[in-house]
C-alpha positions in Angstrom: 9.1 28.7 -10.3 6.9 31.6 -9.9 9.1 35.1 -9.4 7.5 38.5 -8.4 8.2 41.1 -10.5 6.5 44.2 -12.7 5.5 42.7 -16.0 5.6 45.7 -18.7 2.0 46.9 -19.3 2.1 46.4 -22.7 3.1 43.3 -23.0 0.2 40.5 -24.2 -1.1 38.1 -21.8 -1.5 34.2 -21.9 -4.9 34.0 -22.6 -5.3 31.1 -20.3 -4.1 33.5 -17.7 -6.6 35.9 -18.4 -9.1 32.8 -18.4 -8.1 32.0 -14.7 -8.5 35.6 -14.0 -12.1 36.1 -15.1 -13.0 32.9 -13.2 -12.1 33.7 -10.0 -13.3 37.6 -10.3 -16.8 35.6 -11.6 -17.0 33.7 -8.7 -15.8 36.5 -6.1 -18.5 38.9 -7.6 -21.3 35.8 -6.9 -20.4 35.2 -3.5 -21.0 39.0 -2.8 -17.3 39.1 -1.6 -14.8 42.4 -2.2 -11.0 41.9 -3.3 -10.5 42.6 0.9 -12.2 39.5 1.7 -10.7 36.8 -0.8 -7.4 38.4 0.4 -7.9 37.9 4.1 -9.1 34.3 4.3 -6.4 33.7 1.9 -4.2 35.3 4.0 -2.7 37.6 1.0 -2.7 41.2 0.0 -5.9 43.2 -1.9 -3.2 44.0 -4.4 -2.4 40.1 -5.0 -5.7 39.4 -5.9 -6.5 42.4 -7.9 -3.1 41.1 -10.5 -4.7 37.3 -10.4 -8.1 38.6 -11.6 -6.5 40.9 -14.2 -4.7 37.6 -15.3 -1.4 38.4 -14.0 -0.3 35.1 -12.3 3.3 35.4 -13.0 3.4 38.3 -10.4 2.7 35.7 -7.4 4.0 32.6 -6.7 1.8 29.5 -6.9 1.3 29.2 -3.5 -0.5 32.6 -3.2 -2.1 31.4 -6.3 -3.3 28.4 -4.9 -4.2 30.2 -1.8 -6.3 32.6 -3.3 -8.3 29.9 -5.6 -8.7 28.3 -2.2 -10.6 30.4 -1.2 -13.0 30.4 -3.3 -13.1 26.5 -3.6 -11.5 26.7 -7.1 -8.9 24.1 -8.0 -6.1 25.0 -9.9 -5.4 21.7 -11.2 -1.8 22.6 -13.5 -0.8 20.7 -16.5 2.8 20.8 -17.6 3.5 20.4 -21.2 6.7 20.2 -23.3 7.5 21.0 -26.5 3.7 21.5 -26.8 2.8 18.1 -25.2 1.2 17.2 -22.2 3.8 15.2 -19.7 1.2 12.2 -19.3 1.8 11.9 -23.3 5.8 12.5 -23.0 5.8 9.8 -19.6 3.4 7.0 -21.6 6.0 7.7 -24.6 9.3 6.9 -22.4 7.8 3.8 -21.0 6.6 2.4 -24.4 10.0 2.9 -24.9 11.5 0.6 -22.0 9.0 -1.6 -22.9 9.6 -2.3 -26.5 13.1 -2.5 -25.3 12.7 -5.1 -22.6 10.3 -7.0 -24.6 13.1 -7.2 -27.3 15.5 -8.4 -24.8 13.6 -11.3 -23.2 12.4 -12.7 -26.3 16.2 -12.5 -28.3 16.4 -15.6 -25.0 16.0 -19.2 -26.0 12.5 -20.6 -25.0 11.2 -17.1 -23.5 8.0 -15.6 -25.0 6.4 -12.2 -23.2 3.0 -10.6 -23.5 2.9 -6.2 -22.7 0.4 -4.9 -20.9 -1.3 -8.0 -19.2 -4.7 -7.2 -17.6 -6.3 -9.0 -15.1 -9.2 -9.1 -12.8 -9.2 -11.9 -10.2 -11.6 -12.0 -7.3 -12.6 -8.1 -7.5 -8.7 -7.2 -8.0 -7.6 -5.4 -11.3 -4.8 -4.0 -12.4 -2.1 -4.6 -16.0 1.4 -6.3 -15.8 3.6 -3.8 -18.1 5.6 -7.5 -19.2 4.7 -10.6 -18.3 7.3 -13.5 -19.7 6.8 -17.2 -19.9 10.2 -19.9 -19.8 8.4 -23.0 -21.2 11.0 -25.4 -20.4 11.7 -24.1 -17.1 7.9 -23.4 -16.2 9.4 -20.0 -15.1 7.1 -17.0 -14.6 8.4 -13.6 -14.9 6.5 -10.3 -14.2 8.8 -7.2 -15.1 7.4 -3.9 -13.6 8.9 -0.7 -15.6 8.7 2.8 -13.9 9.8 5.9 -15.5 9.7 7.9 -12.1 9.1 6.6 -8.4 7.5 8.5 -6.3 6.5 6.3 -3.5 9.0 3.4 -3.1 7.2 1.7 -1.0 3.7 1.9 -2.8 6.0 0.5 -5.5 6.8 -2.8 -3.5 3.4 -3.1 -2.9 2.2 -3.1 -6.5 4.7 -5.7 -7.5 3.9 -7.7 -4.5 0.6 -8.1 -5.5 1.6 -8.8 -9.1 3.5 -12.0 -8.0 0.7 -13.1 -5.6 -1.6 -12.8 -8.6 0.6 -13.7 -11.2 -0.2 -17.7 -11.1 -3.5 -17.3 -11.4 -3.2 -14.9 -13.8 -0.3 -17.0 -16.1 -3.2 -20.0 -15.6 -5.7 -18.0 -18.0 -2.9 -18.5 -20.2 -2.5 -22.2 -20.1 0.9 -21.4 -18.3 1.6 -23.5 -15.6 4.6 -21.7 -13.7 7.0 -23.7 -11.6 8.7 -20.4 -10.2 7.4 -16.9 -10.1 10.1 -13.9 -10.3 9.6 -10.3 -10.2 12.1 -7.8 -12.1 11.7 -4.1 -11.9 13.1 -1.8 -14.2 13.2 1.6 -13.4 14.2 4.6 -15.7 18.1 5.9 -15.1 18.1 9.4 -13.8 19.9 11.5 -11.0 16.4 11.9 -9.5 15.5 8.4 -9.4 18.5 7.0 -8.2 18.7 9.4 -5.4 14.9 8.9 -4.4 15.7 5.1 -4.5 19.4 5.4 -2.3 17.2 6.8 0.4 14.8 4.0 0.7 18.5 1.2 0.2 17.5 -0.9 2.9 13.6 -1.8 2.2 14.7 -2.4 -1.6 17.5 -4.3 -0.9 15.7 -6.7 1.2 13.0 -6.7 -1.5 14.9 -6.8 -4.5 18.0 -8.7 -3.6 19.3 -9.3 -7.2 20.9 -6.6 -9.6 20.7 -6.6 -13.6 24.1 -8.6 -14.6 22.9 -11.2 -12.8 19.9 -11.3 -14.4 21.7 -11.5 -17.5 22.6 -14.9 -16.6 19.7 -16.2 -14.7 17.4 -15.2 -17.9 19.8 -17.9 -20.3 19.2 -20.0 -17.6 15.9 -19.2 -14.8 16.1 -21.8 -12.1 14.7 -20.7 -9.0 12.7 -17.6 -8.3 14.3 -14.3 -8.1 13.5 -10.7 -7.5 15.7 -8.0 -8.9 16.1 -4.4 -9.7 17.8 -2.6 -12.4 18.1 1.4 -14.0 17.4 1.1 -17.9 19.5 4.0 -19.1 17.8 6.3 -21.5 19.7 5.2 -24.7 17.1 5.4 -27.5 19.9 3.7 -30.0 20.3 0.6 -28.2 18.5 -2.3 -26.2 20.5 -2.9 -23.2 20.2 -2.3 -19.5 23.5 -0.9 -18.7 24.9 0.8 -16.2 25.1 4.9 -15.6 28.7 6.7 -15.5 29.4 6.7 -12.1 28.4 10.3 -10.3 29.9 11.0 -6.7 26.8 13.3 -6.5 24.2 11.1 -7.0 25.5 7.1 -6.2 24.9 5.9 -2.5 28.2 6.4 -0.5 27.9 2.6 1.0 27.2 -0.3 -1.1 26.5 -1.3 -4.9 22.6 -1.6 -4.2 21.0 0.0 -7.2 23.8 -0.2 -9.2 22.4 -1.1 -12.7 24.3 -3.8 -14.1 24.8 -4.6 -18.1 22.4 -6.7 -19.4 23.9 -7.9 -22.5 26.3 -11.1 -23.6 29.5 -8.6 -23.2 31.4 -9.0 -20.2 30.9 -6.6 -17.5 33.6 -3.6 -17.5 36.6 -4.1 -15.7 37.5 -2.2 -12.7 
């Protein structure tokens, strides 16, 4: 977060906030406006935008910041990085992860075999399945959908719907000939995806009716078609799905939906 305050006037500046600075005083100065003017349509003081254009943005908070650029139809368009890398890199990184790690798991099963990143373009629809697994001897498809954040549950219900309406035609360009088609989602174990997910309990429940343990069992053995959900805890040492210590903060009060299960051939904890 942004925080007001006097920075020192000696101290150096970010040159990429002395960059942002410049640009907006450039554009202000072609549009014939004064300091007065950006400030009123974006409804902040003279003094506000006089510290952006001298490249002090940490003395407003991003909203003023955003206002102000507004105004002079400049887009602000932040990237966060970490540890000197850009968060698309650190995301694609995590989800490599969980899928070397689910790709591992389905293929240690007798008579499964998986493909990553399956594209496809059928009738004007395109898109890429992050797994897509093949049962020969059950003819049992299996599309596995792996999130690292959701934002949109319900966009995410959509996607995979459209996966497993596709996902015959798409196992055919294979020479697959599925008997069943099942959809598993596997979504990346943290406090704020479980809660985002406990809010929308109902509409995934109905969707995804089945949890990891008993995936466990139906992968040894895939009759029928299933849909399931499970949290793939972030353990970089190990290949299982397992379930998160239980946290009164964050677990839904009613109910074990979303309750990551163990996948694994060790029996489930006891209670």
């Amino acid at each position: 977060m942004v925080v007001r305050g006097q920075a020192p006037s000696h101290r150096l500046l970010p040159v990429d906030d002395i960059r942002v600075g410049a640009l907006i005083r450039s554009v202000r100065l072609r549009r014939a406006w004064r300091q007065a003017d950006v400030a009123a349509v974006a409804r902040v003081s003279r003094s506000q935008v006089s510290r952006v254009e001298r490249g002090r943005l940490e003395e407003l908070h991003v909203v003023e910041l955003r206002a102000i650029a507004s105004a002079l139809e400049i887009r602000l368009p932040f990237t966060p990085l970490w540890r000197g890398g850009d968060m698309d890199r650190v995301l694609n990184e995590r989800h490599n992860l969980m899928q070397e790690r689910l790709a591992a798991i389905v293929r240690s099963r007798p008579d499964w075999e998986c493909s990553a990143e399956v594209t496809f373009s059928i009738w004007g629809e395109r898109g890429s399945i992050d797994l897509l697994a093949w049962h020969s001897s059950r003819q049992a498809l299996l599309v596995v959908e792996l999130k690292t954040e959701i934002p949109d549950p319900a966009a995410l219900v959509a996607q995979v719907d459209r996966y497993r309406r596709l996902a015959q035609g798409i196992a055919r360009e294979r020479d697959w000939h599925p008997v069943t088609v099942s959809v598993w989602v596997i979504v990346a174990d943290s406090s704020m995806n479980r809660r985002n997910l406990a809010r929308h309990r109902t509409m995934l429940r109905n969707a995804y009716p089945m949890e990891g343990r008993t995936m466990r069992s139906w992968l040894r053995r895939p009759d029928g078609a299933v849909a399931a959900l499970s949290f793939l805890a972030d353990d970089r040492a190990g290949s299982t799905i397992r379930k998160a210590p239980p946290t009164r903060r964050v677990r839904p009060r009613a109910g074990p939906l979303l309750a990551s299960d163990t996948l694994s051939d060790a029996p489930p904890p006891e209670r």
